[in-house]
LUMLUMDO-715059 format. One record per residue (C-alpha): z, y, x; residue number from 0; residue in one letter. Coordinates in Angstrom, 1 decimal. Example, Ala and Ser with C-alpha at 12.3 -4.5 7.8 and 13.67 -1.06 7.14 Angstrom:
SITE      pz      py      px    n  res
SITE     7.8    -4.5    12.3    0    A
SITE     7.1    -1.1    13.7    1    S
//
This chain:
SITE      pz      py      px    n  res
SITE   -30.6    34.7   139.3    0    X
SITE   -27.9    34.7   136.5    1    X
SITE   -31.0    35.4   134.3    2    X
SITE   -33.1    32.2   136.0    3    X
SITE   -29.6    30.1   135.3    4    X
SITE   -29.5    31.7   131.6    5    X
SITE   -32.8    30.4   130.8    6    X
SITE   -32.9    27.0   132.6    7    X
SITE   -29.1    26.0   130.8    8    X
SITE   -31.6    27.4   127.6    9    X
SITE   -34.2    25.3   129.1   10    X
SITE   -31.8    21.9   129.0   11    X
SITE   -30.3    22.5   125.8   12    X
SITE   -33.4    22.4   123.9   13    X
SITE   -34.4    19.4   125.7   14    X
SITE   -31.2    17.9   124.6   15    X
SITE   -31.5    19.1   121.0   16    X
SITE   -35.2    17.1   120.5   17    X
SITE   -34.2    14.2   122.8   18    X
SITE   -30.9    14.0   119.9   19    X
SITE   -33.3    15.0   117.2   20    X
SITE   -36.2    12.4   118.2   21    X
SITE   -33.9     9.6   119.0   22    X
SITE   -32.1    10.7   114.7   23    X
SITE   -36.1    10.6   113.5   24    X
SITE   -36.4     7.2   115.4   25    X
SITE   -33.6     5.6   113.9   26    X
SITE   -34.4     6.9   110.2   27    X
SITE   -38.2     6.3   110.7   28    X
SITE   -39.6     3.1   109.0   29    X
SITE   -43.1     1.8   108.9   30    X
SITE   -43.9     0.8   105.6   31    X
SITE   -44.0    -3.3   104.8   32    X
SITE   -47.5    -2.8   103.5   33    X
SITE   -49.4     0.8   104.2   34    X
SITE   -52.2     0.7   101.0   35    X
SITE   -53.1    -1.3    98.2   36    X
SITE   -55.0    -5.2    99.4   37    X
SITE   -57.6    -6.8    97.7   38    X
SITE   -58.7   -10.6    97.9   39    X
SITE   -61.2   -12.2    96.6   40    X
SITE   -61.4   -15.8    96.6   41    X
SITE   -64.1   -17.7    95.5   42    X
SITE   -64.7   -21.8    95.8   43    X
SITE   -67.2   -24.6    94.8   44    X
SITE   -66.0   -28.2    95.2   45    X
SITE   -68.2   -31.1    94.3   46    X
SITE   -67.7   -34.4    94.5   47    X
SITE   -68.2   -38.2    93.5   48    X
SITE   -66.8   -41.6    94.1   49    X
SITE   -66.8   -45.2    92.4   50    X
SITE   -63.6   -45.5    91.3   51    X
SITE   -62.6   -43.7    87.8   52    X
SITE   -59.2   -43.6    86.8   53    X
SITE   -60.4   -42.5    83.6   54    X
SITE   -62.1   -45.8    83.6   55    X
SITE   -59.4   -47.9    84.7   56    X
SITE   -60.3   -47.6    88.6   57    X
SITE   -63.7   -48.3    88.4   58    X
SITE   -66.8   -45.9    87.5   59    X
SITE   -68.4   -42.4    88.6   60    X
SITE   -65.7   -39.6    89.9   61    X
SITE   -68.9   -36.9    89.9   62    X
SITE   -67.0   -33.5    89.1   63    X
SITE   -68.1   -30.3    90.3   64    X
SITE   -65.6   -27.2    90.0   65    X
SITE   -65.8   -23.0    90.8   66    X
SITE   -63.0   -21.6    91.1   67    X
SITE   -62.2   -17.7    91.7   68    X
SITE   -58.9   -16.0    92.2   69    X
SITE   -58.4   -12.2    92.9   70    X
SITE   -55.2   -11.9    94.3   71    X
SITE   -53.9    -7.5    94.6   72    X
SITE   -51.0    -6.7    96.6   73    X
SITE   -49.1    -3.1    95.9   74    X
SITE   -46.7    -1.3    97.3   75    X
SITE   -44.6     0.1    95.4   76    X
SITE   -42.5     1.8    98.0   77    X
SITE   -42.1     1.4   101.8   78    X
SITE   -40.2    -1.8   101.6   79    X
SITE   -41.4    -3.1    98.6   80    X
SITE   -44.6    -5.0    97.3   81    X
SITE   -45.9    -6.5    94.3   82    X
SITE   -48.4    -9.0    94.2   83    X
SITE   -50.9   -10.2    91.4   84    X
SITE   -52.7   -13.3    91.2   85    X
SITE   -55.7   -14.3    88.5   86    X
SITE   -57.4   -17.5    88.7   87    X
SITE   -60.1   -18.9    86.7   88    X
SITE   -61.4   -22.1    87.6   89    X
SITE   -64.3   -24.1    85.2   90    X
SITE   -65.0   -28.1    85.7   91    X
SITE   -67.9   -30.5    84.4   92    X
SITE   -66.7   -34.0    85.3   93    X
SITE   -68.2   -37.3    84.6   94    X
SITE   -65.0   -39.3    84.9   95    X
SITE   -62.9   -37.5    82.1   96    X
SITE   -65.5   -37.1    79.9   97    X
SITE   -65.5   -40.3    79.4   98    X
SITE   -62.0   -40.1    77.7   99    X
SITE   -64.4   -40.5    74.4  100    X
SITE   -67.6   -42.6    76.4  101    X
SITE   -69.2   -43.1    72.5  102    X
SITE   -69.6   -39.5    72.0  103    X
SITE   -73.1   -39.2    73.6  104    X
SITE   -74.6   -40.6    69.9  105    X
SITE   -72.5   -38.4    67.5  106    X
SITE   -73.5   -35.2    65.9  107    X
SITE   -69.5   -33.8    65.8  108    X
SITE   -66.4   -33.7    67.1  109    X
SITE   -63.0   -32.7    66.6  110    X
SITE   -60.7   -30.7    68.3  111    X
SITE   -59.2   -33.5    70.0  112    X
SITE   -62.8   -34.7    71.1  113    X
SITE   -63.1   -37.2    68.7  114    X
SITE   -66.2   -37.6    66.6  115    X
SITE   -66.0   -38.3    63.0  116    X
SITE   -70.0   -39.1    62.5  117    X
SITE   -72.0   -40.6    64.1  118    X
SITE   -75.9   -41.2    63.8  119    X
SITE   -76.3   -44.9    65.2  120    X
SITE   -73.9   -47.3    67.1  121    X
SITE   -71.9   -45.7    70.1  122    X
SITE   -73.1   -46.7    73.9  123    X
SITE   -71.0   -45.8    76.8  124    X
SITE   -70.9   -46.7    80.2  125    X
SITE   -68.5   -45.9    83.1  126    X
SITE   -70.9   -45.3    85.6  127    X
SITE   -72.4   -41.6    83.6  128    X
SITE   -71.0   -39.2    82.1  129    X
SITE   -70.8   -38.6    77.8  130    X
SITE   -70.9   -35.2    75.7  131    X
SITE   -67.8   -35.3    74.9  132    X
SITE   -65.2   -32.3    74.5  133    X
SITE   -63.4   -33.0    77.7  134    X
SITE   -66.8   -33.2    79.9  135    X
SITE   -65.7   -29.7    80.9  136    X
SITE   -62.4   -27.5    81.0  137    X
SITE   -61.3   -24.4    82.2  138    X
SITE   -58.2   -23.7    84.1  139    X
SITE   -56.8   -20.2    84.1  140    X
SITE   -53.6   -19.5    86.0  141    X
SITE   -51.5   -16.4    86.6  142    X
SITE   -48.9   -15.2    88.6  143    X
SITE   -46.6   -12.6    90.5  144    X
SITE   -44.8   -12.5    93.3  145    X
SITE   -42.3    -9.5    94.2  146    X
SITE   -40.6    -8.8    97.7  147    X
SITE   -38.5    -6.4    99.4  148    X
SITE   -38.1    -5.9   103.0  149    X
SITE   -34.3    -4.5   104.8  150    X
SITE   -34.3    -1.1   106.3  151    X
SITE   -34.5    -3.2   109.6  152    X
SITE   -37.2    -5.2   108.2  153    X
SITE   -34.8    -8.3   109.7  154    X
SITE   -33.7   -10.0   106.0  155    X
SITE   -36.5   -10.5   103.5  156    X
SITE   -36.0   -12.1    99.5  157    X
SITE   -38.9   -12.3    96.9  158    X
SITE   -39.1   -13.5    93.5  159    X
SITE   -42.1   -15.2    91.9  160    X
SITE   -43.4   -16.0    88.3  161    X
SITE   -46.4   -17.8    86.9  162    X
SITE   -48.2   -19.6    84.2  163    X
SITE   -51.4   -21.8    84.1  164    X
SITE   -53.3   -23.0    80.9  165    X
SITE   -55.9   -25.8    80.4  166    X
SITE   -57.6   -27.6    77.7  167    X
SITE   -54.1   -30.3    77.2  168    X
SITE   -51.8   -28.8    79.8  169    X
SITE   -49.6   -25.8    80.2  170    X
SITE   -47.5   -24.5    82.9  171    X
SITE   -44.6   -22.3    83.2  172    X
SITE   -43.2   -21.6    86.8  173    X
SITE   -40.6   -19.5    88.7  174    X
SITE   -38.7   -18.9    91.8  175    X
SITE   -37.7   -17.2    94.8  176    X
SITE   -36.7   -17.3    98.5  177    X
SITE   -35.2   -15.3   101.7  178    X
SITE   -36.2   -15.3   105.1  179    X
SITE   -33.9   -14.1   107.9  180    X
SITE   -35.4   -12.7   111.4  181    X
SITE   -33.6   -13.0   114.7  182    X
SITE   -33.5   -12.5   118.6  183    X
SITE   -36.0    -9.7   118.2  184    X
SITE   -37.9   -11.7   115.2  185    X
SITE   -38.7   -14.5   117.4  186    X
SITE   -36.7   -16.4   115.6  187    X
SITE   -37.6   -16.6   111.6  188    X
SITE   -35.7   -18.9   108.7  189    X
SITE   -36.6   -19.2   105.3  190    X
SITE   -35.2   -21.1   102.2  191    X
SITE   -37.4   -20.9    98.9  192    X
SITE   -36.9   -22.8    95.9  193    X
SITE   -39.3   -22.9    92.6  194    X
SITE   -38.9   -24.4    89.3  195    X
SITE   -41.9   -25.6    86.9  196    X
SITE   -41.8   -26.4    83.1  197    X
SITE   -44.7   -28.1    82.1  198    X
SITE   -46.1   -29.5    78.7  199    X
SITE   -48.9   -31.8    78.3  200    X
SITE   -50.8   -32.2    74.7  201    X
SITE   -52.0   -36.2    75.2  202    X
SITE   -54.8   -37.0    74.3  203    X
SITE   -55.7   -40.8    75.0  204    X
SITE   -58.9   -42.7    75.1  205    X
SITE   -60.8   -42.6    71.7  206    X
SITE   -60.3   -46.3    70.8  207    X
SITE   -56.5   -46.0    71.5  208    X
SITE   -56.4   -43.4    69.8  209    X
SITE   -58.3   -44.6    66.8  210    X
SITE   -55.9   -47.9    67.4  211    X
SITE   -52.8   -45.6    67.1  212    X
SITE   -53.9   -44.1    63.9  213    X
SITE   -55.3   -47.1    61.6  214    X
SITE   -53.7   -49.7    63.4  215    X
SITE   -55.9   -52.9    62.9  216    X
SITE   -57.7   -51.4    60.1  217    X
SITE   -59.4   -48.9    63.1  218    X
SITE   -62.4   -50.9    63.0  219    X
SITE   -63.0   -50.1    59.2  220    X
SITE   -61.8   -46.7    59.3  221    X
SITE   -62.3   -43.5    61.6  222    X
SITE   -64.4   -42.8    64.6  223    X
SITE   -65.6   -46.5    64.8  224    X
SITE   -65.7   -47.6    61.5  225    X
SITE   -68.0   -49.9    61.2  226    X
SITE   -68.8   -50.2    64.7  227    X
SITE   -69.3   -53.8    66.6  228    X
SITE   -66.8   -54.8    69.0  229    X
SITE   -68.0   -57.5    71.0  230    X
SITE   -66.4   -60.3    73.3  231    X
SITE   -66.9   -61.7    77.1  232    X
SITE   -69.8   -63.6    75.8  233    X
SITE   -71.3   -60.6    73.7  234    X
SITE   -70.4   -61.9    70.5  235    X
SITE   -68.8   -60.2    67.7  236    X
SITE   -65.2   -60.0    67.2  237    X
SITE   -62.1   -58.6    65.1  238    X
SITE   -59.8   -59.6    67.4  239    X
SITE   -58.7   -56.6    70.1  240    X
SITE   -55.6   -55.2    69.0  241    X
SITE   -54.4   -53.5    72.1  242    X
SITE   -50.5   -54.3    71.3  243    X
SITE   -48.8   -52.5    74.1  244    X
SITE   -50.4   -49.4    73.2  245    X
SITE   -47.9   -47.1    71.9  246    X
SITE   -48.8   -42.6    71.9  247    X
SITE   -45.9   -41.1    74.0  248    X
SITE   -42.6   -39.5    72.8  249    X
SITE   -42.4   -37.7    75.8  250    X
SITE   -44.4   -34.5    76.7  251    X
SITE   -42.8   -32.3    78.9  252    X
SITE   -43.2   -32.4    82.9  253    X
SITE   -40.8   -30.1    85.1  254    X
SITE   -40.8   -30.1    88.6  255    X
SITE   -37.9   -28.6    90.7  256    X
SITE   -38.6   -27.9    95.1  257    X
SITE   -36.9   -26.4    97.9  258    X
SITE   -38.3   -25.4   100.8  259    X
SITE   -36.9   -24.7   104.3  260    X
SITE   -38.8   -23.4   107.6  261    X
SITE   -37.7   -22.7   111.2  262    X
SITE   -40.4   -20.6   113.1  263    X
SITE   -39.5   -19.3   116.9  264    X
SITE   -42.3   -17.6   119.3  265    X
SITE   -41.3   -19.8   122.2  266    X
SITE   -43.5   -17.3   124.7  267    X
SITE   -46.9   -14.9   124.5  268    X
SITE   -48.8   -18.3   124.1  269    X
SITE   -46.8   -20.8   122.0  270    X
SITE   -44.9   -20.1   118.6  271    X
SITE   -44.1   -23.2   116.5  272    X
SITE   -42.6   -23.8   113.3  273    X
SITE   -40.4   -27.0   111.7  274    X
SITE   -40.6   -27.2   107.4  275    X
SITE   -39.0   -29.8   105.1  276    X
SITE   -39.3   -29.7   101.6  277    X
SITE   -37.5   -31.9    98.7  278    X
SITE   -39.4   -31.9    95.1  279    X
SITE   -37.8   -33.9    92.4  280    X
SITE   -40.3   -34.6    88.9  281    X
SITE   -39.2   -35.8    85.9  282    X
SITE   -40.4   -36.6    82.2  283    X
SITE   -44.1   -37.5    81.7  284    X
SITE   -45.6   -38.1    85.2  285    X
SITE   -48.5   -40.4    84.0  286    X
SITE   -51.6   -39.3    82.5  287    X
SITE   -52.6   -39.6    79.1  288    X
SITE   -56.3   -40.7    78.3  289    X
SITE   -56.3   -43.1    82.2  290    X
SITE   -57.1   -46.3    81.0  291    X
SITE   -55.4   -49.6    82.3  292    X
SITE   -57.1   -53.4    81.9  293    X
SITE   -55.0   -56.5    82.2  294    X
SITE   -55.9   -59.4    84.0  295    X
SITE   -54.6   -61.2    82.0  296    X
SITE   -55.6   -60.2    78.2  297    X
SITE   -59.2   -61.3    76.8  298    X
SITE   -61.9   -58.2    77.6  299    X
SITE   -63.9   -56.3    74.6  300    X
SITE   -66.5   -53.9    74.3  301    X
SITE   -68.5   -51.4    72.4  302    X
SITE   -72.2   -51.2    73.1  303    X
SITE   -75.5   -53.0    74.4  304    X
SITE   -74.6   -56.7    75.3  305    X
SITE   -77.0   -57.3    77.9  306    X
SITE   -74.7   -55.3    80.4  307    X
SITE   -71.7   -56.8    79.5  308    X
SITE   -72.2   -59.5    83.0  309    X
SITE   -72.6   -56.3    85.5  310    X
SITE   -70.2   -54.2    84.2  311    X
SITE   -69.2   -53.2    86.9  312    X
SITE   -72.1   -52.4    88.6  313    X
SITE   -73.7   -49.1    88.1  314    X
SITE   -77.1   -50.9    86.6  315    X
SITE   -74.5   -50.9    83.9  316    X
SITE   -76.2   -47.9    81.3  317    X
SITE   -74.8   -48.9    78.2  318    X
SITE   -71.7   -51.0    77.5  319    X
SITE   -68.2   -49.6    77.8  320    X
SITE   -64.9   -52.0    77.9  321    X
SITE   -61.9   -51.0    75.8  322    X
SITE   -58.9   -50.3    77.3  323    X
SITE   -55.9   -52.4    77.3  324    X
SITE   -53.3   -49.7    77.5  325    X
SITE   -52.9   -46.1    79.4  326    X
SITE   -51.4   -45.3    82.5  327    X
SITE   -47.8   -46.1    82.5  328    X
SITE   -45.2   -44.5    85.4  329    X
SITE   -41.3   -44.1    86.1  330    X
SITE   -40.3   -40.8    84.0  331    X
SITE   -39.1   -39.7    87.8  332    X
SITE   -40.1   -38.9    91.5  333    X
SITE   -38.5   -37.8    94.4  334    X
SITE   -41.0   -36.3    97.0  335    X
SITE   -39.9   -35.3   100.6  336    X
SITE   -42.6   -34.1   103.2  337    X
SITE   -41.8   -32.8   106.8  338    X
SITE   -44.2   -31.2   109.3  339    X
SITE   -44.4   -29.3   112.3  340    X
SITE   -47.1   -26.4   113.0  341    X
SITE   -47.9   -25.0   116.5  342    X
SITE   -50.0   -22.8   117.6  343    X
SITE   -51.1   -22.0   121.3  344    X
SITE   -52.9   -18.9   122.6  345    X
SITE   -55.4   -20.1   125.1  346    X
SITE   -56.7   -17.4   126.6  347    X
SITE   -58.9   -14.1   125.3  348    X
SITE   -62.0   -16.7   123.9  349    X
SITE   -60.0   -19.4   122.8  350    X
SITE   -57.0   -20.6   120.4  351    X
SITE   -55.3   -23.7   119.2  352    X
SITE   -53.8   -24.0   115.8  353    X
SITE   -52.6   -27.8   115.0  354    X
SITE   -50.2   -29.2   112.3  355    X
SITE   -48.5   -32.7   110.9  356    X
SITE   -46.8   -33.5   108.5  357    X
SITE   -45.0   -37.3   107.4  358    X
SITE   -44.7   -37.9   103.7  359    X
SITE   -42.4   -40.1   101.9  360    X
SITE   -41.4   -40.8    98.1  361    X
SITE   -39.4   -43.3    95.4  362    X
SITE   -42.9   -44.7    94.6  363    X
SITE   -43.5   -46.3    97.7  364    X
SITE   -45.9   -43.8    99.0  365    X
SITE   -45.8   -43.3   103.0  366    X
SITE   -48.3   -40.6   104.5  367    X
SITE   -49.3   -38.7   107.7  368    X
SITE   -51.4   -35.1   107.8  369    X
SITE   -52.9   -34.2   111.3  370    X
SITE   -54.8   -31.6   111.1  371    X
SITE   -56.5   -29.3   114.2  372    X
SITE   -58.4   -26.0   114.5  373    X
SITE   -60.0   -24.2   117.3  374    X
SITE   -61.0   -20.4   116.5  375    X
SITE   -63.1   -19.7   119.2  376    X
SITE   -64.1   -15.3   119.1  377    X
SITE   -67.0   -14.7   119.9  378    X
SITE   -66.4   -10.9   120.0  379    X
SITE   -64.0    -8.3   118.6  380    X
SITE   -66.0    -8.6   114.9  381    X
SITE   -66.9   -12.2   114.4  382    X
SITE   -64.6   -15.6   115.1  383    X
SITE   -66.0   -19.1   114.4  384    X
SITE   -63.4   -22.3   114.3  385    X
SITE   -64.5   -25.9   113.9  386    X
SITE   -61.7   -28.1   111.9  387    X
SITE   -60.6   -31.6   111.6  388    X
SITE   -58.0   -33.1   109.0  389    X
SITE   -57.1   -36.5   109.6  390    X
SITE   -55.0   -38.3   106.2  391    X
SITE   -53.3   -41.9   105.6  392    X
SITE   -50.8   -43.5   103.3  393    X
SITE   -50.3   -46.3   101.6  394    X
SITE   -50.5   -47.5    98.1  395    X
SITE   -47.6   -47.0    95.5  396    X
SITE   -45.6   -50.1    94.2  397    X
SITE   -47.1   -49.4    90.7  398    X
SITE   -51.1   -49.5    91.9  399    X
SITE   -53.7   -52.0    91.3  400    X
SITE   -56.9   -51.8    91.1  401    X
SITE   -59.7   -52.3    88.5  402    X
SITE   -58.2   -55.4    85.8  403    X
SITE   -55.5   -56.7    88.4  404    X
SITE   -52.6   -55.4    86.5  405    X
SITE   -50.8   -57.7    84.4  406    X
SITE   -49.4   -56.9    80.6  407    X
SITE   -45.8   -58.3    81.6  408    X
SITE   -45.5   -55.0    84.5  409    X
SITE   -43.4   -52.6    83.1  410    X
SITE   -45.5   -50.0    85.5  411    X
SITE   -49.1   -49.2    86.2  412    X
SITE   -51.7   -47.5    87.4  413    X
SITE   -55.1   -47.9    88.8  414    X
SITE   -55.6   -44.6    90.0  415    X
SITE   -56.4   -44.4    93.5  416    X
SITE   -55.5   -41.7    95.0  417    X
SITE   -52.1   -43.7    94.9  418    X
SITE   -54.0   -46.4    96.6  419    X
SITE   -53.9   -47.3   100.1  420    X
SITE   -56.6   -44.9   101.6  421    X
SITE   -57.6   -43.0   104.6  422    X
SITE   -59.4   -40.0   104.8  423    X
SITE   -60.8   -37.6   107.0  424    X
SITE   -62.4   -34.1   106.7  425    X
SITE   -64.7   -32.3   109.0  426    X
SITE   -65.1   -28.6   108.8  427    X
SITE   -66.6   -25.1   110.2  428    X
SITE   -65.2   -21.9   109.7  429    X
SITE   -66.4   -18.2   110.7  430    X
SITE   -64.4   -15.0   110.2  431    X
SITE   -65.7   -11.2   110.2  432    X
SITE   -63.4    -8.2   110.7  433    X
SITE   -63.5    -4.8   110.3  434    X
SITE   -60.7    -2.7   111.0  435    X
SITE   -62.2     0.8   110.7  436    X
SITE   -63.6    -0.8   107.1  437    X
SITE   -66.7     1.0   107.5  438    X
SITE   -68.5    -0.4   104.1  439    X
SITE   -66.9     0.7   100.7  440    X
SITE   -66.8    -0.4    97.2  441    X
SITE   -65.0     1.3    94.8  442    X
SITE   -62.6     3.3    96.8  443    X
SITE   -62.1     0.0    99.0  444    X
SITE   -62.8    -1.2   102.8  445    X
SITE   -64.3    -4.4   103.6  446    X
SITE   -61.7    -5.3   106.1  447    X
SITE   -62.6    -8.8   106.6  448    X
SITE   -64.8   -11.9   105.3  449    X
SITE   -63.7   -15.2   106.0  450    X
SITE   -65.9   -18.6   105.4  451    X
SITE   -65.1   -22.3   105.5  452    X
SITE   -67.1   -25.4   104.9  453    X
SITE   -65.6   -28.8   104.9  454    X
SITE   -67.4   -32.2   104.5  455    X
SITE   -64.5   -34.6   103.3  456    X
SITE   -64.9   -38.7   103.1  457    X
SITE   -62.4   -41.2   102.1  458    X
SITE   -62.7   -44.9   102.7  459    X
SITE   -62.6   -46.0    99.3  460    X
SITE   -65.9   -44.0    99.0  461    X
SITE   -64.9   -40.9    97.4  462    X
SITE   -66.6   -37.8    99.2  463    X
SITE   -66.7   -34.0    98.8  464    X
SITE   -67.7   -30.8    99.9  465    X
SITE   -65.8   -27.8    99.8  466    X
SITE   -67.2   -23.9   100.5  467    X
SITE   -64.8   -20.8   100.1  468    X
SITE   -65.3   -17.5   100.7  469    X
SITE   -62.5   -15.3   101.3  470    X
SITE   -63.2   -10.9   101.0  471    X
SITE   -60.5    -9.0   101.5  472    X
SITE   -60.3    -5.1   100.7  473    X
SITE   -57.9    -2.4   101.6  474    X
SITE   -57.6     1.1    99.5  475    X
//
């Protein structure tokens, strides 16, 4: 018996000694933030065209087509660490800003600027195609880093970011960082992030403006368009355009500062919701160089044939192009301040909703709602398909007009619309395939999932796109 005891108080006591030991693992124990090295690969094609050119002074072909790929590679360097890597290359053609330089479809060189020096016969332009000029195409490369580390309790969160992003007469410098702070079981989530961005353009302005800023009124005798007819309204010859108010810019530098906030709470197994505001403040040059602007009230010239001087602004027009006026002229500040809600709802196994809004204000008279739904509907435990539907409206800014309805005595202007009074909508189909065992390989890497989207997007003011991404994402 005193034996049976003996071994049963052994018995207990080593119960007790794991149960103490299990419950010291538990509490030291940690699952890694991110368990192996992720891989995405993003790739996009956007194409698109519209009637209303800013290039061109709101009127003339948008056609632009654009592919885009980013590989974004997330690390970790320990268990509560992780760096991220992001590389994007995108490449443009574009109709409206190759017409910065419309004449350059007859020359046999250019400059670095995208100014021709010779030509072989008189230049025609004409809004409504695109010329062969240096800034028919660009490249856009961008790169950045993002580093975050995670509490022992996984409960307080801060990162810190850094990028940069080069282009043919733009460059961007950015950084920043943010926290987020978990509650009531990590139903309850805030964050605060806030980013800075120091930005420099290298103008370059629409070749007779340009030509104008560098000969003065001699341009027509000298340079690029030496020699060259400039004709009237009527299609006669003339000496007489001197755009006046055209002055290059002393100012070249762009930075934007933004701070972010977010509320998220998991209100029960179906709903979680979150509440964002941001406030974005730009200054210094906000405009855009080589955007034409025409006054209504200032006589009109052009370069070209002068039979389609009467429908210029029709797209029979194939060879006449009107001289600008002046460029794009806006405040050298703007306050931004959107605010949106998302919520999502968890219908049952089949079905789930995902919907957001947001209301948009700024200092340039710009007032705009975002609604925007999706439905992923699974169709098993591999494959998910979701239709999508944006819905988007503002009005225009205080310093939009369109096509020739600005006046030379405004101190601002633009006729770009997309700070127009428009309304848009976008129609879209989605489909998402997942692997969790990552049964195919590539280089060491699972295929854990592959997600595809396809919008169709139309605006009232004619502009329409398409948009396909593909989304692969790979796990060491």
């Amino acid at each position: 018996m005193k034996k049976q005891l003996s071994l049963l108080v052994l018995f207990i006591s080593l119960v007790s000694f794991s149960q103490e030991k299990t419950k010291d693992t538990v509490v030291k124990f940690k699952k890694a933030v991110l368990e192996s090295t992720e891989a995405d690969i993003l790739m996009s094609y956007y194409k698109q065209d519209g009637i209303h050119s800013a290039v061109s002074g709101g009127m003339g072909s948008e056609k632009l087509s654009d592919f885009a790929t980013n590989i974004v590679v997330a690390v970790p360097m320990n268990d509560d660490d992780v760096l991220t890597i992001d590389t994007g290359i995108s490449a443009y053609t574009s109709a409206s800003s190759s017409n910065i330089n419309p004449f350059n479809s007859n020359s046999t060189s250019s400059g670095a600027s995208g100014h021709s020096t010779t030509t072989t016969s008189p230049p025609v332009g004409t809004p409504w195609l695109a010329s062969s000029g240096a800034s028919a195409s660009d490249q856009l490369i961008t790169l950045s880093g993002n580093y975050s580390h995670s509490s022992n309790n996984r409960n307080f969160i801060w990162n810190a970011d850094i990028s940069v992003s080069n282009e043919y007469d733009y460059t961007s410098f950015g950084f920043g960082g943010g926290i987020t702070k978990l509650f009531n079981k990590k139903n309850t989530e805030l964050s605060l992030k806030t980013n800075i961005y120091l930005d420099k353009w290298r103008p370059i302005y629409p070749t007779e403006l340009h030509e104008y800023a560098k000969y003065g009124s001699t341009f027509q005798y000298n340079g690029y368009l030496a020699g060259v007819t400039i004709m009237n309204e009527n299609g006669a010859a003339s000496t007489l355009y001197k755009p006046i108010k055209f002055t290059t810019l002393d100012i070249e530098k762009r930075n934007s500062y933004s701070a972010s906030f977010s509320f998220s709470q998991i209100v029960s197994r179906k709903l979680q919701f979150s509440l964002f505001f941001d406030l974005l403040r730009q200054e210094g040059l906000l405009s855009t160089p080589y955007q034409r602007i025409y006054f209504a009230d200032v006589a009109n010239y052009y370069i070209g044939q002068k039979q389609y001087i009467p429908n210029y602004e029709s797209s029979s027009n194939v060879g006449v192009y009107r001289l600008a006026d002046d460029i794009e002229r806006l405040p050298g500040t703007r306050v931004k301040f959107p605010i949106g809600i998302r919520a999502n709802y968890y219908i049952n196994e089949k079905f789930k909703l995902r919907t957001y809004y947001r209301y948009y204000t700024d200092d340039w008279g710009i007032n705009a709602q975002t609604f925007n739904v999706e439905i992923p509907i699974k169709i098993n435990d591999k494959y998910t398909v979701y239709p999508m539907y944006r819905y988007y409206t503002q009005n225009a800014s205080k310093y939009f007009a369109p096509f020739e309805q600005h006046l030379s005595t405004e101190i601002f202007y633009t006729s770009d619309y997309d700070l127009s009074k428009f309304n848009s909508n976008q129609y879209g189909f989605g489909a998402t395939y997942l692997d969790i065992f990552t049964n195919f390989k590539l280089f060491g890497f699972g295929l854990k999932n592959i997600d595809f989207r396809y919008n169709n997007y139309q605006r009232n003011d004619g502009l329409k796109a398409n948009i396909v991404t593909f989304n692969f994402k790979f796990v060491l």
